[in-house]
C-alpha positions in Angstrom: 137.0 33.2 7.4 134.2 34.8 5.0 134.9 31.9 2.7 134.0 29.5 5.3 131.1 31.4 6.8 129.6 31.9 2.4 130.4 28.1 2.3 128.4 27.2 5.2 125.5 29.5 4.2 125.7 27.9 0.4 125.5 24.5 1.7 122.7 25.2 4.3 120.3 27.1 1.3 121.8 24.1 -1.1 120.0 21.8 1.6 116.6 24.2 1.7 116.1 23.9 -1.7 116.6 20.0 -1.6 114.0 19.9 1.0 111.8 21.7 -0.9 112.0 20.1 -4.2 111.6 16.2 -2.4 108.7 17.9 -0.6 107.0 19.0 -3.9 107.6 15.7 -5.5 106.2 13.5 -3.1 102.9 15.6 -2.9 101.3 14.3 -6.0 102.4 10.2 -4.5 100.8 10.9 -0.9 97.6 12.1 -3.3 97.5 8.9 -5.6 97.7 7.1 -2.2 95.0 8.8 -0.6 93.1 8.7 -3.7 93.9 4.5 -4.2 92.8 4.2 -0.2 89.2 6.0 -0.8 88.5 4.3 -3.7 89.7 0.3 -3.0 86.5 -1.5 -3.2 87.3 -3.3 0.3 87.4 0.4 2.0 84.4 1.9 0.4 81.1 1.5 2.4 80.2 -1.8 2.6 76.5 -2.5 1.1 75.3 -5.5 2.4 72.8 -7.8 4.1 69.8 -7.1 1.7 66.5 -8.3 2.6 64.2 -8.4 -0.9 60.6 -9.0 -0.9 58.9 -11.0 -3.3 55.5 -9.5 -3.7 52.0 -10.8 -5.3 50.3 -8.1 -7.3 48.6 -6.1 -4.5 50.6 -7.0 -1.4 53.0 -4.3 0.6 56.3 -4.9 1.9 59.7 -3.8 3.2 63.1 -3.5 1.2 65.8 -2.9 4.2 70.1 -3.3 3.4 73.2 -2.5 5.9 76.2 -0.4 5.2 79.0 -0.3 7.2 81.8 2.1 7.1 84.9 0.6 6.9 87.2 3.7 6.2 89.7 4.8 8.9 87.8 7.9 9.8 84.1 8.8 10.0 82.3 10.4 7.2 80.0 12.5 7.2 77.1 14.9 5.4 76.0 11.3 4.1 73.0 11.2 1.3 71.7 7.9 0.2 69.2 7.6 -3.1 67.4 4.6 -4.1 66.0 4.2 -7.2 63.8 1.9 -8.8 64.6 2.1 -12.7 64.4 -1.2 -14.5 61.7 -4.4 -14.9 62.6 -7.6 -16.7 61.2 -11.0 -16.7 61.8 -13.9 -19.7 59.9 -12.6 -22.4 61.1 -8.6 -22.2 63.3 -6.2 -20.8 62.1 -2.5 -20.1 63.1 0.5 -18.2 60.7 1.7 -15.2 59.9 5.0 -17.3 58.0 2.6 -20.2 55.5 1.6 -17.4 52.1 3.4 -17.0 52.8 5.3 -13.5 49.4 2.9 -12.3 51.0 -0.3 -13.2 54.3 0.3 -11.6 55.5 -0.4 -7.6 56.0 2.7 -5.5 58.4 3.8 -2.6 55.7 5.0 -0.1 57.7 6.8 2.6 60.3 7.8 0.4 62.8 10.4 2.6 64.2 10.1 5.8 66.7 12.0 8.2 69.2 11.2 10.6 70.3 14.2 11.1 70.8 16.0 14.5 68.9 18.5 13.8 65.7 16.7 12.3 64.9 18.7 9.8 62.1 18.2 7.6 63.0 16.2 4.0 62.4 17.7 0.7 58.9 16.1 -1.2 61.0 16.5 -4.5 62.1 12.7 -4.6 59.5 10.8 -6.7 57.2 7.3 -5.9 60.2 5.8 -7.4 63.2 7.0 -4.9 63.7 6.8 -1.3 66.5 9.2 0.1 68.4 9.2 3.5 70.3 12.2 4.5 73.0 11.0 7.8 75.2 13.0 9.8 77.6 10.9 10.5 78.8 7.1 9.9 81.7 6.2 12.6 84.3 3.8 11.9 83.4 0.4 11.3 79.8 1.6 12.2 76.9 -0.4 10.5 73.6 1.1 9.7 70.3 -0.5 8.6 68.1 1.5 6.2 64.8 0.8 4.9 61.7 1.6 2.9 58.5 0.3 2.3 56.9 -1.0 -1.6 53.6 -0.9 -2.3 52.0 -3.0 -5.3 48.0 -3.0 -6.4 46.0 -5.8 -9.0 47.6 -3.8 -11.9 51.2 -3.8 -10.7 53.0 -5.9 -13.7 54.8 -8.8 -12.8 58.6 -9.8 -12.9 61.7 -8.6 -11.5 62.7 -5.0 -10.7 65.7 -3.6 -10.2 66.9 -1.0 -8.0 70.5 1.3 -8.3 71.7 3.1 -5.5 74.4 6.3 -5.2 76.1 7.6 -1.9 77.3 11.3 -1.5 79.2 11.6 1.5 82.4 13.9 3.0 86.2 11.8 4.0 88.5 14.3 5.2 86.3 17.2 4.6 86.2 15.8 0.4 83.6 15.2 -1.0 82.9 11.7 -2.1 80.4 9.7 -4.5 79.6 6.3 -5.2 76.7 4.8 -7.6 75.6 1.5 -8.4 75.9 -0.2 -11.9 72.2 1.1 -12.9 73.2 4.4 -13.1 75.6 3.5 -16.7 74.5 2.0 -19.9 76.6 -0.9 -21.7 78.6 1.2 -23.4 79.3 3.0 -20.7 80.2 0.1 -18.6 82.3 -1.5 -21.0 84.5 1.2 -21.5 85.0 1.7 -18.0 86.1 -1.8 -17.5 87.9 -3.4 -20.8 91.5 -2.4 -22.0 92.8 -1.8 -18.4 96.1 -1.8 -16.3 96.3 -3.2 -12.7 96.6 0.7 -11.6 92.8 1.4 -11.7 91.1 0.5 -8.2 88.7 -2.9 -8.9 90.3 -3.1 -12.6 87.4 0.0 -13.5 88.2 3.4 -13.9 86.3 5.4 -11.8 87.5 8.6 -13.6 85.4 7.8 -16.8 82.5 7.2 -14.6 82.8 9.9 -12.6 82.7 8.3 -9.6 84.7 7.4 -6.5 83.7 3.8 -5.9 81.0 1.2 -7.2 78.4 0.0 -5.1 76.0 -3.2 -5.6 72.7 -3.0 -7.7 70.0 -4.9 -5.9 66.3 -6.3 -6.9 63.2 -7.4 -5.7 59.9 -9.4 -7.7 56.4 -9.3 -7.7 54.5 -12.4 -9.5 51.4 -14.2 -8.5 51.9 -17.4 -7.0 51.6 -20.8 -9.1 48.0 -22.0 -8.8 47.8 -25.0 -6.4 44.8 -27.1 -7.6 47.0 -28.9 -10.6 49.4 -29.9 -8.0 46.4 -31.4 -5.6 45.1 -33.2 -8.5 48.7 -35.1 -9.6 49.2 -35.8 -5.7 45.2 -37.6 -5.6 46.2 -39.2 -8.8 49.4 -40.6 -7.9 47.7 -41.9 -4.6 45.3 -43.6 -6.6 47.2 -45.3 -9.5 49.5 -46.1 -6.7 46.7 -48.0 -4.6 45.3 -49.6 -7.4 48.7 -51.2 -8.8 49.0 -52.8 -5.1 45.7 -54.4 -5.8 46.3 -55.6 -9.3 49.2 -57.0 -8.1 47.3 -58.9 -5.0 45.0 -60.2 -7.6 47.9 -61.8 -9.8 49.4 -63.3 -7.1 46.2 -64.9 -5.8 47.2 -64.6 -2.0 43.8 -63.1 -1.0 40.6 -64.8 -2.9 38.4 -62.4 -1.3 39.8 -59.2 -2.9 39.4 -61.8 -6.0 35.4 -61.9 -5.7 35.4 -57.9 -4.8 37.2 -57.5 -7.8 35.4 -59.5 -10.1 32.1 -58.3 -8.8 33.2 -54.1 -9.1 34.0 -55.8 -13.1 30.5 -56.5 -13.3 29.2 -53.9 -12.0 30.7 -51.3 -13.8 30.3 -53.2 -16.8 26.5 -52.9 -16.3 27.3 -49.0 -15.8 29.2 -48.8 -18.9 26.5 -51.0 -21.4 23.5 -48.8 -19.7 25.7 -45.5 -20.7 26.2 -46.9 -23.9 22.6 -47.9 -24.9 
C-alpha cells in the first residue's frame, strides 16, 4: 500500500515538473509572436492619405496625413514628431541644418494635444518640428493631423522632405516607430541587405532600434513657370497657321480677290521695306 500511495505521489510531482518545464519553453515562442504581431508592417499604424502643398516662395499652407490603428487593442500615451530635415532639387542635395534659418520653411503652430486633460505643450520643439501628444487611438480608429508651413521671398526653392517617429504604449509596452529620415545609408543598408525571411518587412528593426518603419513624406516650394513665352508660341502658331491657309488659297487660285489683297499688301510693304532701307 505505501508503494502504491509513493508511486502515485512520484508520478503526480513527475507530471508538475513536466508542466512546468513545457510552460518555461513556450514563454520565449508566445514573445517572438507577440513581438512578430507588433512589428508586421500591415499591423503597425497605418500612415496614410497625405495631402502635400506645393508652395511659391512666400505663400502659406497646410501639410495634413491620417493614421489608423490597425492593432487588435488600443494604444495609448501616443507622441507624434514631424520633422523637416532635408532639401534637394536637380542640381544639389543638402540637409535642412545647411540652410540659413531665414531661407528655410517653418512649422508655425508646431505642438498640439489631444489629451483629456488639455494640458499645455512644451515650446522646446523648434520652427522645424510639429509634435502631437494623444491619449488614445481605438482599434481600427483613424485620425487626421495637421500643421501649417509658412514660406517668405527668400525661402529656397525645391523639394523638402519630412521624417516622422511614433512613441506610443500596446499592452502597457512601450513602442516606437520612425521614418527612413531618421538613418543614413549606411545605416539603412545594413539594416536591410544579408537577411533571412525571419525579420518583419525583410529589415531588422533591432539594428535600428525600432519597432516598425513608417513612410517619409515631402512637400515643394518653386516659383511658377513664367506664362508670357507660352502666350507668345500660342499667337505665333495662330498666325503661321492663318497665314499657310492663305498661301495655300492663293496657289490654288479659287478666290481672285484674296489674289489682288495679296499682291497689293506685296507692294505695300515693299514700299515699307525700300523707305527703311534708304
Amino acid at each position: 500500500m505505501i508503494l502504491v500511495l509513493k508511486g502515485a505521489l512520484s508520478d503526480i510531482s513527475m507530471r508538475k515538473v513536466l508542466g512546468i518545464i513545457i510552460i518555461i519553453m513556450m514563454l520565449p515562442i508566445a514573445k517572438s509572436e507577440i513581438d512578430d504581431y507588433t512589428s508586421h508592417p500591415g499591423n503597425i499604424p497605418n500612415f496614410h492619405n497625405f495631402e502635400t502643398p506645393q508652395l511659391e516662395p512666400g505663400e502659406n499652407s497646410f501639410f495634413s496625413f491620417e493614421i489608423q490603428n490597425r492593432y487588435v487593442e488600443n494604444i495609448t500615451n501616443v507622441s507624434i514628431n514631424a520633422e523637416i530635415y532635408h532639401r534637394a532639387d536637380i542640381d544639389e542635395s543638402e540637409s535642412l541644418e545647411k540652410i540659413n534659418s531665414g531661407k528655410r520653411p517653418i512649422i508655425g503652430e508646431n505642438c498640439w494635444n489631444y489629451k483629456e486633460n488639455d494640458e499645455n505643450c512644451s515650446d522646446s520643439l523648434s520652427s522645424d518640428k510639429a509634435g502631437f501628444n494623444i491619449e488614445m487611438i481605438a482599434v481600427n480608429q483613424t485620425i487626421q493631423l495637421k500643421f501649417d508651413i509658412n514660406t517668405n521671398d527668400d525661402t529656397i526653392e525645391g523639394t523638402y522632405f519630412v521624417r516622422f517617429s511614433m512613441n506610443y504604449q500596446l499592452n502597457e509596452t512601450d513602442r516606437i516607430l520612425q521614418s527612413r529620415g531618421f538613418w543614413d545609408m549606411e545605416q539603412w543598408t545594413n539594416a536591410t541587405t544579408n537577411l533571412t525571411d525571419e525579420y518583419p518587412g525583410n529589415i531588422n528593426l533591432d539594428s535600428l532600434n525600432v519597432d516598425g518603419i513608417i513612410p517619409d513624406s515631402s512637400f515643394g516650394i518653386k516659383k511658377p513657370i513664367p506664362k508670357w513665352p507660352l502666350y507668345i508660341l500660342i499667337t505665333l502658331t495662330v498666325v503661321f497657321a492663318g497665314l499657310s491657309v492663305i498661301f495655300y488659297l492663293e496657289e490654288e487660285e479659287t478666290y481672285p480677290e484674296l489674289n489682288k489683297w495679296l499682291q497689293k499688301m506685296r507692294g505695300k510693304f515693299n514700299q515699307f521695306w525700300l523707305r527703311f532701307k534708304y
